[in-house]
LUMSESE-986393 format. One line per 10 residues: number of its first residue (from 0); their letters; for each residue x, y, z of C-alpha. Coordinates in steps of 0.5 Angstrom, whole numbers, plus 2048, in hexadecimal, padded with zeros to 3 digits. Layout:
BEGIN
NUM = a = X:Y:Z ~ ...
//
This chain:
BEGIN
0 = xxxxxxxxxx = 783:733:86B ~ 788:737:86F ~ 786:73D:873 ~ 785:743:870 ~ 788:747:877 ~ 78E:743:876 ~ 795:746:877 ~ 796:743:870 ~ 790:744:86D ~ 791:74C:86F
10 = xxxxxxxxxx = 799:74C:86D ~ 795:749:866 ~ 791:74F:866 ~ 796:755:867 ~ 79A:751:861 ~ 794:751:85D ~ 793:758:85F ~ 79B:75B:85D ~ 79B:757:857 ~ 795:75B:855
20 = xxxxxxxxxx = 797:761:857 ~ 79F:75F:852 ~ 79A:75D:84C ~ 797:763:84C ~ 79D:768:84C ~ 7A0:763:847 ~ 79A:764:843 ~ 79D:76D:842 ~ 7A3:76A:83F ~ 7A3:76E:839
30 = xxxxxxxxxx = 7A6:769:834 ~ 7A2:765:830 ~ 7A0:75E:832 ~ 7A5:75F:838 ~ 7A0:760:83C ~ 79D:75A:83B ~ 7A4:756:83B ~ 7A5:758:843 ~ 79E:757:845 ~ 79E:750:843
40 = xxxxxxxxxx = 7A5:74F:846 ~ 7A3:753:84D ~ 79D:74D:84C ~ 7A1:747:84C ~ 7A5:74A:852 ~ 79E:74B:856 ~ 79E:743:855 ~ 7A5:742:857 ~ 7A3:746:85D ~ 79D:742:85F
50 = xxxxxxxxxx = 79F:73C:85D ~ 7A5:73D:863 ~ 79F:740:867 ~ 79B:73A:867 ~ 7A3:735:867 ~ 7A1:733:860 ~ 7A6:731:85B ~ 7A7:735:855 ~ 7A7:734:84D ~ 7A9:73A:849
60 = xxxxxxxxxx = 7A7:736:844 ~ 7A0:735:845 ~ 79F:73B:849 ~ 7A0:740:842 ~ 79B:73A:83F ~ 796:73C:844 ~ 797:743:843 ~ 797:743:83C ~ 790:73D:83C ~ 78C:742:841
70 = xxxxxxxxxx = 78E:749:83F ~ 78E:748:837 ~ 788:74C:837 ~ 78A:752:83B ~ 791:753:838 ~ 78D:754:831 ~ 78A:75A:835 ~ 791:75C:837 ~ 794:75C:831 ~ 78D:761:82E
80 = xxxxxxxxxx = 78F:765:834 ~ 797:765:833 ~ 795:768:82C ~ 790:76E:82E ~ 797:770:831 ~ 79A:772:82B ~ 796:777:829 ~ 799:77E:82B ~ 796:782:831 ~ 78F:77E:834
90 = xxxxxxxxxx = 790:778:831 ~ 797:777:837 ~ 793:778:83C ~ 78D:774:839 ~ 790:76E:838 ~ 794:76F:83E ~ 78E:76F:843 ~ 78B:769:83E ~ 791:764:83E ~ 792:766:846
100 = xxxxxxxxxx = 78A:765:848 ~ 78B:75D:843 ~ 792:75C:847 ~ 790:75D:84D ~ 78A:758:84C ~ 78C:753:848 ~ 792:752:84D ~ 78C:753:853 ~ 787:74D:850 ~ 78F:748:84F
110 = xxxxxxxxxx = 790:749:856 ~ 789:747:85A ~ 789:741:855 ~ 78F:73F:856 ~ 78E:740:85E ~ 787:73D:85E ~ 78B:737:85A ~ 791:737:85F ~ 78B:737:865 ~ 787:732:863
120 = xxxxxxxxxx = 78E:72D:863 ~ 790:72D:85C ~ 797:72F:858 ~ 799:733:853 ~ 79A:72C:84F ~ 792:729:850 ~ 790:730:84D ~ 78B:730:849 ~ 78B:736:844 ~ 784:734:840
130 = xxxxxxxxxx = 781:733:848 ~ 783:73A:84A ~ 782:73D:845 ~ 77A:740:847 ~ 77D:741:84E ~ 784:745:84B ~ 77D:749:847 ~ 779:74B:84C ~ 77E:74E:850 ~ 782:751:84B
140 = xxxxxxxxxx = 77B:756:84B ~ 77C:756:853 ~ 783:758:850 ~ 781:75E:84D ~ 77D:761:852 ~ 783:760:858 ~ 789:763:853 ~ 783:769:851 ~ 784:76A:859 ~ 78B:76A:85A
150 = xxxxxxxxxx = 78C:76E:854 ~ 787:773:859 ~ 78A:773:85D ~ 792:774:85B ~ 78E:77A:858 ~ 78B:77D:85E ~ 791:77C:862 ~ 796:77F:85C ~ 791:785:85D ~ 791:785:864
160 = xxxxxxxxxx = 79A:786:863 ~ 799:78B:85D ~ 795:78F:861 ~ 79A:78E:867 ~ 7A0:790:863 ~ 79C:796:860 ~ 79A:798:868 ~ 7A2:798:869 ~ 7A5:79B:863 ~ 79F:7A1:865
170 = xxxxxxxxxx = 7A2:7A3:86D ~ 7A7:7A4:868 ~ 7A9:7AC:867 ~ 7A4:7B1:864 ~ 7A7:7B2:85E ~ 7A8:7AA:85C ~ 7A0:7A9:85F ~ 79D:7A8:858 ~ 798:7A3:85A ~ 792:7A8:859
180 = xxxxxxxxxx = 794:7A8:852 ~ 795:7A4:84B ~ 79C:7A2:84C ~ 799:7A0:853 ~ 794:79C:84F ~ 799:798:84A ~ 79D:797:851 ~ 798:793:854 ~ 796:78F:84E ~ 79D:78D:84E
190 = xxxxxxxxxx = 79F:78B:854 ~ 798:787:853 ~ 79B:784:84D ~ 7A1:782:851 ~ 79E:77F:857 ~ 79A:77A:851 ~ 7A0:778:84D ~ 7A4:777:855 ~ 79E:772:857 ~ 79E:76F:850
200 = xxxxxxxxxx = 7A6:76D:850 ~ 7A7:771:84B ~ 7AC:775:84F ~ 7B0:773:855 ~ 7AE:777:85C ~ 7B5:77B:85B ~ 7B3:77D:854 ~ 7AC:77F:857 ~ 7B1:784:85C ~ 7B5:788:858
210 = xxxxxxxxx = 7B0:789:853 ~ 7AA:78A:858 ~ 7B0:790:85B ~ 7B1:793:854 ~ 7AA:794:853 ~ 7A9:798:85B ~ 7B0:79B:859 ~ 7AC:79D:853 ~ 7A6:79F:855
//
């Protein structure tokens, strides 16, 4: 068992970590099954990338077997998530926040199998999906509570920029400063709103800019 301290058991874990963090803006995609057509394909790049990380080779063909063998389950609930975000007003937001909660841990529980396998001196060819497959569960529920906590904290930290940007467009001049009012109150949740969909990967930084700019020039 390699040691869990190690460069390479911690380059494995900031892996893991970014490809939760990619499943999860991947799970606001607004396109039906989209969604759950790029999760799959960022989890079959999360296997390449630790296959490279431990100096094992990689099969695509076995890897999107694996993936389909362990997550079959879980894309069953993606695909009930997907479909809540056709309901016009909540039912986006909704789905959005279910697909991204699931994504984040299916894609979660893959990568610490597929580390654990790698630590324990295995390949992508010697894996065993049945074996797995309790293990795969058990740390999707720990999934859960990890994508639940980035999604916290993404929020946390898009409020905390929301409110900056408001505490700049206020030393602005008197007659533009209507913080204290309604549109004051509209701009902040927009700005909010606007910071999630950034950090989801639904619009790019540059996006996020001008439109951040077109609500403090508004405000």
């Amino acid at each position: 068992m390699s040691d869990s301290n190690s460069p390479r058991s911690q380059h494995a874990e900031t892996i893991i970590r970014n490809h939760v963090v990619w499943s999860m803006g991947a799970g606001f995609i607004p396109i039906l099954i989209a969604d759950i057509f790029a999760v799959s394909a960022l989890q079959l790049d999360m296997i390449r990338q630790m296959c490279r990380a431990y100096d094992l080779d990689f099969s695509e063909t076995q890897g999107k077997a694996i993936v389909t063998s362990l997550t079959s389950t879980t894309l069953a609930r993606l695909g009930a998530g997907s479909i809540v975000k056709l309901i016009p007003g909540l039912g986006s937001v909704v789905g959005g926040v279910t697909v991204s909660i699931f994504a984040g841990a299916s894609t979660y529980a893959l990568g610490q199998v597929f580390k654990r396998h790698f630590e324990s001196g295995g390949t992508i060819l010697d894996f065993d999906p049945a074996r797995l497959k309790k293990m795969y569960k058990e740390q999707f529920e720990k999934g859960k509570k990890v994508a639940e906590q980035l999604r916290k904290d993404d929020k946390a930290k898009a409020e905390a920029e929301a409110a900056k940007a408001a505490e700049t467009a206020a030393e602005g001049p008197v007659e533009g400063n209507k913080a204290t009012g309604s549109s004051g109150t509209d701009s902040l949740a927009r700005l909010r709103e606007l910071a999630q969909l950034r950090d989801a990967g639904v619009i790019s930084e540059e996006e996020f800019q001008q439109l951040k700019q077109k609500v403090i020039n508004d405000f």
